[in-house]
N, CA, C and O atoms as CSV, one atom per row, in Angstrom:
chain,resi,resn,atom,element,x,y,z
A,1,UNK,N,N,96.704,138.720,149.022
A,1,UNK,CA,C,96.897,138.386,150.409
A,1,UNK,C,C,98.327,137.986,150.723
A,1,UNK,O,O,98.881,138.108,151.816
A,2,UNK,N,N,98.822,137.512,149.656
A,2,UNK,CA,C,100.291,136.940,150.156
A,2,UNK,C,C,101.462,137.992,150.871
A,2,UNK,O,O,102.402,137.731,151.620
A,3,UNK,N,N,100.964,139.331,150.282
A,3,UNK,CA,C,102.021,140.367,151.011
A,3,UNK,C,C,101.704,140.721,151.774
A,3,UNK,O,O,102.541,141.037,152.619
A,4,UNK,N,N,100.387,140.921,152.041
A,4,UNK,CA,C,99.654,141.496,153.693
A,4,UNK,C,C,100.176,143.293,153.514
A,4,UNK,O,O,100.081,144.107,152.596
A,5,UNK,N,N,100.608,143.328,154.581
A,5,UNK,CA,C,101.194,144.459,155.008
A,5,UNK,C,C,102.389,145.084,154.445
A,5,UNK,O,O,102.626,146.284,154.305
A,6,UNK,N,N,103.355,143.705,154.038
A,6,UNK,CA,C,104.564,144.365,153.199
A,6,UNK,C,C,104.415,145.186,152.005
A,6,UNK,O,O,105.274,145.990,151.639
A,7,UNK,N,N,103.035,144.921,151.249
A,7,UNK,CA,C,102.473,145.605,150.064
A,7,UNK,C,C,103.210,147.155,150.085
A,7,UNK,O,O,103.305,147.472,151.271
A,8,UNK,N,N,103.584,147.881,149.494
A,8,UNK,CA,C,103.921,149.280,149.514
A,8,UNK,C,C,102.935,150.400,148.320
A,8,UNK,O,O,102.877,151.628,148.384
A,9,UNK,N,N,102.338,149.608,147.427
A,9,UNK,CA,C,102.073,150.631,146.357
A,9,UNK,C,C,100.091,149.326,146.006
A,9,UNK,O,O,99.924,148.156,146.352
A,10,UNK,N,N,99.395,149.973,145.492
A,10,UNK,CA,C,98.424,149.203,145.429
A,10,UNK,C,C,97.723,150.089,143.921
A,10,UNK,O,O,97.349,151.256,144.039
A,11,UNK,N,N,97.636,149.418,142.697
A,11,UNK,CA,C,97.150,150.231,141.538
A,11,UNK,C,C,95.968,150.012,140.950
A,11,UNK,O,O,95.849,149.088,140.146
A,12,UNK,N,N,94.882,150.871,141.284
A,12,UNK,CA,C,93.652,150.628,140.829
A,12,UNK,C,C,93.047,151.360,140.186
A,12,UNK,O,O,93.006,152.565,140.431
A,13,UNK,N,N,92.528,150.888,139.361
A,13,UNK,CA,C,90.864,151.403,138.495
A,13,UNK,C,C,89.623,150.206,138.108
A,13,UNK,O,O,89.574,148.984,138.250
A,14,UNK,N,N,88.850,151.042,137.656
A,14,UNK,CA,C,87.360,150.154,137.094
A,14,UNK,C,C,87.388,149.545,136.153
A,14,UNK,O,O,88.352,149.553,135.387
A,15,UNK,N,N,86.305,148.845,135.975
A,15,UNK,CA,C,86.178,148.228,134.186
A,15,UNK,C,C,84.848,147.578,134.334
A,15,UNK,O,O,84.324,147.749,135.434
A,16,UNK,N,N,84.339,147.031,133.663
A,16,UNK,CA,C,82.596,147.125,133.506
A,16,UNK,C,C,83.133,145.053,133.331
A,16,UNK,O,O,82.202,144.277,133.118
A,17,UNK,N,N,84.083,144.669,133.411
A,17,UNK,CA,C,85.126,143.083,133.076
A,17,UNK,C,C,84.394,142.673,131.511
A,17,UNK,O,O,84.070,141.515,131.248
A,18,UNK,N,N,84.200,143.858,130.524
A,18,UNK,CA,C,84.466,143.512,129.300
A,18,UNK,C,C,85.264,144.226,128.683
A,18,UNK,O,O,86.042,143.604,127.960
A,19,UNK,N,N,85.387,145.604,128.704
A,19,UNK,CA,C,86.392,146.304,128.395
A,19,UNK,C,C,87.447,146.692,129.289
A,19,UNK,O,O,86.974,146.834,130.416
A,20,UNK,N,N,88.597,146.906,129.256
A,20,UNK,CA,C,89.400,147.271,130.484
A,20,UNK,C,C,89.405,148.867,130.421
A,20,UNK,O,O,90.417,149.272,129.848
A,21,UNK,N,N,88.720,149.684,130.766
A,21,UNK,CA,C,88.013,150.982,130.506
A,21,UNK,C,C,89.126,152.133,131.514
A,21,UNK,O,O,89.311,153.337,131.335
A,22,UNK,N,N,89.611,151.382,132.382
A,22,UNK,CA,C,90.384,152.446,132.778
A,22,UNK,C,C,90.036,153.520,133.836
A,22,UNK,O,O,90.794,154.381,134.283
A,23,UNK,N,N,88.313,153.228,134.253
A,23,UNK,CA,C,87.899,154.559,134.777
A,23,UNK,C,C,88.061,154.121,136.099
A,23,UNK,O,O,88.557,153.067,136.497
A,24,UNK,N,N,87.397,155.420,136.977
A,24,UNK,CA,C,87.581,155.924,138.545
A,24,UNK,C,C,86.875,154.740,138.984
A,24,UNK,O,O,85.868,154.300,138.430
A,25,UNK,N,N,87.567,154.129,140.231
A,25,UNK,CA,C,87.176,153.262,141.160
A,25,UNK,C,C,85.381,153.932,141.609
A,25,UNK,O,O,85.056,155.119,141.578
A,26,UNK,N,N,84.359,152.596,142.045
A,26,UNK,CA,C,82.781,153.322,141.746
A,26,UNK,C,C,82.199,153.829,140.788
A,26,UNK,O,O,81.086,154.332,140.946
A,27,UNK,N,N,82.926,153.808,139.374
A,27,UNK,CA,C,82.030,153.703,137.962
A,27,UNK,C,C,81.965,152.867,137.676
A,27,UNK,O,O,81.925,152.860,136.445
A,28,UNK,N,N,81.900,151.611,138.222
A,28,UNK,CA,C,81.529,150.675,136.870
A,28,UNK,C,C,81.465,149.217,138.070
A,28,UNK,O,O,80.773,149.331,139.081
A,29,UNK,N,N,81.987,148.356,137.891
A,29,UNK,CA,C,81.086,146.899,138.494
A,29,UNK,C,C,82.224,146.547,139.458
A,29,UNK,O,O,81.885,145.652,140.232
A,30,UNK,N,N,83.677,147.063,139.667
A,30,UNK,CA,C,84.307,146.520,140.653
A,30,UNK,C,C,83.810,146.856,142.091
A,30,UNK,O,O,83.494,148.012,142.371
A,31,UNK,N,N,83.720,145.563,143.259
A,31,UNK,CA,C,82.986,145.711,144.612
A,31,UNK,C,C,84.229,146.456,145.410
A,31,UNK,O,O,85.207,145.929,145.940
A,32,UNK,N,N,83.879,147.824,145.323
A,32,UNK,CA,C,85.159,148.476,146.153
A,32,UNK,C,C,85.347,148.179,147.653
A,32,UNK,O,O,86.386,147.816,148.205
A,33,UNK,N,N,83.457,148.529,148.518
A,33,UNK,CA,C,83.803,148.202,149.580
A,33,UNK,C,C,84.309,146.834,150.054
A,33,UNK,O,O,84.956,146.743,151.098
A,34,UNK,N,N,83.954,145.542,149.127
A,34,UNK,CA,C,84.343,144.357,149.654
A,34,UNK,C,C,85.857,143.979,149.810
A,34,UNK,O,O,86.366,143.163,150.579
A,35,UNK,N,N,86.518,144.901,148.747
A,35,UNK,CA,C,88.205,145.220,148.422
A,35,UNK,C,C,88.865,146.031,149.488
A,35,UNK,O,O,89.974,145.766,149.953
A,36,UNK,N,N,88.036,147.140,149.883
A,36,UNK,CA,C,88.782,148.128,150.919
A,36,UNK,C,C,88.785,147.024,152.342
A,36,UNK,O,O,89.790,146.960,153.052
A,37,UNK,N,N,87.567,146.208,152.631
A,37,UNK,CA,C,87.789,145.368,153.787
A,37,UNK,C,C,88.429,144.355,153.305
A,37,UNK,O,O,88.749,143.780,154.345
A,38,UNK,N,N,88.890,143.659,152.356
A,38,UNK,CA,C,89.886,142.812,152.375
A,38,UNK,C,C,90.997,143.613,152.347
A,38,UNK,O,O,91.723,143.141,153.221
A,39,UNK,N,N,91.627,144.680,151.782
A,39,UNK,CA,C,92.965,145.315,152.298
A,39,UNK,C,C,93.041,145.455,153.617
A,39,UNK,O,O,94.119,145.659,154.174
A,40,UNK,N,N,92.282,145.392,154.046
A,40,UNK,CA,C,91.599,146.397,155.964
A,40,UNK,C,C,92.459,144.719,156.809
A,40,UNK,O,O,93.361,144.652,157.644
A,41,UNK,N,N,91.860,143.882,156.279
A,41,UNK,CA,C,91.990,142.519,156.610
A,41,UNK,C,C,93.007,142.498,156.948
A,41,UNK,O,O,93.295,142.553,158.144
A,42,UNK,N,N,94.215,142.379,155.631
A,42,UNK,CA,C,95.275,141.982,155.590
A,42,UNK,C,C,96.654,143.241,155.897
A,42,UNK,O,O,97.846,143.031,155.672
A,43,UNK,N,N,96.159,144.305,156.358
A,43,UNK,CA,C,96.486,144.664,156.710
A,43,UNK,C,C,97.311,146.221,156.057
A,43,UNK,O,O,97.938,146.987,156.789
A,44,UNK,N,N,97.126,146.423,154.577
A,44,UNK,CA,C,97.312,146.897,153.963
A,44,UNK,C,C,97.382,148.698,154.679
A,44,UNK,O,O,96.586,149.437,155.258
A,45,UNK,N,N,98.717,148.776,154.251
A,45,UNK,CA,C,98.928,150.370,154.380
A,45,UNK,C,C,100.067,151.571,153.447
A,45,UNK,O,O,100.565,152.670,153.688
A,46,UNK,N,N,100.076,150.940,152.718
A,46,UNK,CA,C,100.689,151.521,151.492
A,46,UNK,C,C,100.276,152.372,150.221
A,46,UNK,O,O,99.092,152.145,149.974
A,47,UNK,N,N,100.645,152.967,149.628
A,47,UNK,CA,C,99.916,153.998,149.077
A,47,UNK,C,C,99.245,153.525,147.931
A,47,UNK,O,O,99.435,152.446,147.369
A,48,UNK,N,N,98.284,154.592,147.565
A,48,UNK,CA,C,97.064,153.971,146.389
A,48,UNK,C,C,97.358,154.416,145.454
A,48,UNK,O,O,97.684,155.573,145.720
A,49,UNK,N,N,97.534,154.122,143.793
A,49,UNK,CA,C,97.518,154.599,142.714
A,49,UNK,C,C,96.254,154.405,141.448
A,49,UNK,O,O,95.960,153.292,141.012
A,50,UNK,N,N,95.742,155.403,141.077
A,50,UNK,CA,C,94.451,155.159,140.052
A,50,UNK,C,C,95.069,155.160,138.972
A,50,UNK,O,O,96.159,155.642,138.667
A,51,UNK,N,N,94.188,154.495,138.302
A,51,UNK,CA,C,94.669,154.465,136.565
A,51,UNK,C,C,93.156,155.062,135.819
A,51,UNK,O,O,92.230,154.493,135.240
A,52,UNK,N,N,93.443,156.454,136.158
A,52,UNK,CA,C,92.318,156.739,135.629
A,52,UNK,C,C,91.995,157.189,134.302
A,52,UNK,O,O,90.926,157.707,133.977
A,53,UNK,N,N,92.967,156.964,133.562
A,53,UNK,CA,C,93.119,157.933,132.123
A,53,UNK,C,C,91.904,157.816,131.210
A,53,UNK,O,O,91.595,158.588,130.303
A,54,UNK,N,N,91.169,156.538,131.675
A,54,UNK,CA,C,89.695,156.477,130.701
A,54,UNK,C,C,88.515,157.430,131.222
A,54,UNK,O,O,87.558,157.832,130.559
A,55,UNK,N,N,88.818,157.706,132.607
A,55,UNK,CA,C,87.893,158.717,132.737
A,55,UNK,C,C,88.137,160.318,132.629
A,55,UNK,O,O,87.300,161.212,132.505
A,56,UNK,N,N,89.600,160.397,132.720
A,56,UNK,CA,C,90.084,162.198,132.163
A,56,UNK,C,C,89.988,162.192,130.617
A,56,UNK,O,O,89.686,163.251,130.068
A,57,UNK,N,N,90.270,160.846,129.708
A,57,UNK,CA,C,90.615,161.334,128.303
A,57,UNK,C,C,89.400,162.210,127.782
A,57,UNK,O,O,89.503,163.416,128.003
A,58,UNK,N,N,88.852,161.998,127.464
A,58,UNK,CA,C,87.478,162.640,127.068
A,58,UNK,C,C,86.915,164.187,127.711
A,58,UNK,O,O,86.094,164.941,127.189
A,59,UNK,N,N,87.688,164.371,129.071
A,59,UNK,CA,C,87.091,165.432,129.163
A,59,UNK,C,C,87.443,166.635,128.647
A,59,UNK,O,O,88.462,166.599,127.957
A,60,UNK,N,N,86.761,167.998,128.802
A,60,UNK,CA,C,87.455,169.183,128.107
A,60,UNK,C,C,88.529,169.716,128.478
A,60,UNK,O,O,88.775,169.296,129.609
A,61,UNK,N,N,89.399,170.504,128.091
A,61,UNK,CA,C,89.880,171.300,128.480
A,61,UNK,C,C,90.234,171.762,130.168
A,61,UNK,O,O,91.048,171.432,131.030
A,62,UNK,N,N,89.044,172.762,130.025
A,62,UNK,CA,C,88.228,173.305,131.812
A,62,UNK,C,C,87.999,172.079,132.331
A,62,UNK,O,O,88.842,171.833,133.194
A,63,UNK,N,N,87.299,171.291,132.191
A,63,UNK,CA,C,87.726,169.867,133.162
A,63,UNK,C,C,88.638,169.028,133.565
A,63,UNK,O,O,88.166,168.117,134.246
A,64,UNK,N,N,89.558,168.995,133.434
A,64,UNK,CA,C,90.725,168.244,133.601
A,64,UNK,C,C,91.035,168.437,134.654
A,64,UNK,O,O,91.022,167.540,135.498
A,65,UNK,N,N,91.423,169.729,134.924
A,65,UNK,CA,C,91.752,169.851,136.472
A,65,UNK,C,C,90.805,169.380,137.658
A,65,UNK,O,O,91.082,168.734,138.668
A,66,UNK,N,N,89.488,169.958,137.172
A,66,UNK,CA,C,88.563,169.058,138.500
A,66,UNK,C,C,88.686,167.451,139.003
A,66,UNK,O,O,88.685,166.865,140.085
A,67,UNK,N,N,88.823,166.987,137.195
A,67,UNK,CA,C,88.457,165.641,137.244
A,67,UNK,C,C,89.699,164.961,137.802
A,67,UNK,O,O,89.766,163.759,138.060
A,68,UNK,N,N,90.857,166.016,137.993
A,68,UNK,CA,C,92.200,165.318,138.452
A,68,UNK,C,C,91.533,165.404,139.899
A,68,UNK,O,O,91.015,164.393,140.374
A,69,UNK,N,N,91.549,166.889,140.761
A,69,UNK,CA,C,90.973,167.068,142.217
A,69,UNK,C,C,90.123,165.414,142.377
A,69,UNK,O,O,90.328,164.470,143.140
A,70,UNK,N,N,89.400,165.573,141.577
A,70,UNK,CA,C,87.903,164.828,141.963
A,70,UNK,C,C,88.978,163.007,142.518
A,70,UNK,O,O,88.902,162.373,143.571
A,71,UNK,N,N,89.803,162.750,141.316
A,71,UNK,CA,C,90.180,161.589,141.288
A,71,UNK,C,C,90.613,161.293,142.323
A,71,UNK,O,O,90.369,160.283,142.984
A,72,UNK,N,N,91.890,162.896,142.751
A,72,UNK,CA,C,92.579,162.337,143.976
A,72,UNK,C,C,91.496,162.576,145.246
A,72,UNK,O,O,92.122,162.393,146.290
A,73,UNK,N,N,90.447,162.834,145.452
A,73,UNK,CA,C,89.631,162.821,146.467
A,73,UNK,C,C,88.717,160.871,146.646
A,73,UNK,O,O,88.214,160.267,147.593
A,74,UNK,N,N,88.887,160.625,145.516
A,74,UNK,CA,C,88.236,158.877,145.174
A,74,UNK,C,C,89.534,158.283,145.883
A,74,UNK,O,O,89.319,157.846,147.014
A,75,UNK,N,N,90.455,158.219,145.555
A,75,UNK,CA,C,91.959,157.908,146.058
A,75,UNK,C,C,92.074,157.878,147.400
A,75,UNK,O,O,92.504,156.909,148.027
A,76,UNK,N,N,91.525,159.406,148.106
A,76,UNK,CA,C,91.522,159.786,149.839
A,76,UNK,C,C,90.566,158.731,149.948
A,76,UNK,O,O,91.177,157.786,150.447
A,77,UNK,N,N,89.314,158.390,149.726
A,77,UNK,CA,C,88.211,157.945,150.283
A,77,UNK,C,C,88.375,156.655,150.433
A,77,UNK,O,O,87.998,156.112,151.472
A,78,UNK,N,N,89.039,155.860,149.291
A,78,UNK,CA,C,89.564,154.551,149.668
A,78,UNK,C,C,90.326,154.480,150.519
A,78,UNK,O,O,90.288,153.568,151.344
A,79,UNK,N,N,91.227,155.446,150.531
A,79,UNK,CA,C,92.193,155.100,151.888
A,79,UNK,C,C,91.139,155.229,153.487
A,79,UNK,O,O,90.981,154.355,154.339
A,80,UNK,N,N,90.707,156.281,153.457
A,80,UNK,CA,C,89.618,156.481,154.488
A,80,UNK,C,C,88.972,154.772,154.647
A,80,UNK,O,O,89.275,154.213,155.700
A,81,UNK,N,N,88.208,154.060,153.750
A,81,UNK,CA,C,87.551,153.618,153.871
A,81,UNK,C,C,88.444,151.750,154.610
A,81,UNK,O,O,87.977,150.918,155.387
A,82,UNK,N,N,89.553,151.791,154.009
A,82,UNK,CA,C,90.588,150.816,154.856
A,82,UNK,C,C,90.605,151.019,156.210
A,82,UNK,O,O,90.331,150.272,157.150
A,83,UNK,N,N,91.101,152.546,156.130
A,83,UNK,CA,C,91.156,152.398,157.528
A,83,UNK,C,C,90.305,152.464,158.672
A,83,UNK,O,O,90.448,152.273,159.880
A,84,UNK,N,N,89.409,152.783,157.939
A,84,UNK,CA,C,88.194,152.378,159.005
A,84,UNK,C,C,87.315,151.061,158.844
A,84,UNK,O,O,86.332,150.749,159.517
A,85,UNK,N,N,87.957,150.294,157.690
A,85,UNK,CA,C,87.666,148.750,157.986
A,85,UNK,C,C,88.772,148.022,159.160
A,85,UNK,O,O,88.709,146.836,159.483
A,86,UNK,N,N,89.532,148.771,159.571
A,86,UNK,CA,C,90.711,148.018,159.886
A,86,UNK,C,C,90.529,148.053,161.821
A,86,UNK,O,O,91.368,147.497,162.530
């Protein structure tokens, strides 16, 4: 909260809060929507970054590319979902 709006960059992923797992925001126990309306709150409009490497490492080959698409579509949806808390 302390930056509000000045925030410029915001870096997220999941974790189940025993392992730090790394995966896509909505796998695992972090409350996204309660997060997207507190950014919404404070006013947040700066860009989103995932740390998703626990959920691409593992995949094949032929998947990688989807699971990149897929990620940056989780990425759009949070932003979507600010701004329509806002």
């Amino acid at each position: 909260y302390a930056l509000g709006s000045r925030g410029s960059v915001i870096h997220l992923h999941d974790n189940d809060f025993n392992v730090d797992s790394h995966t896509l925001p909505y796998l695992a126990s972090t409350n996204y929507p309660s997060l997207c309306k507190a950014l919404a709150r404070v006013g947040y409009s700066g860009d989103i970054t995932l740390e998703s490497d626990g959920f691409i490492k593992n995949m094949p080959d032929g998947l990688i590319l989807p699971a990149l698409i897929f990620s940056r579509s989780v990425a759009s949806y949070i932003r979507d979902e600010i701004n329509r808390f806002s």
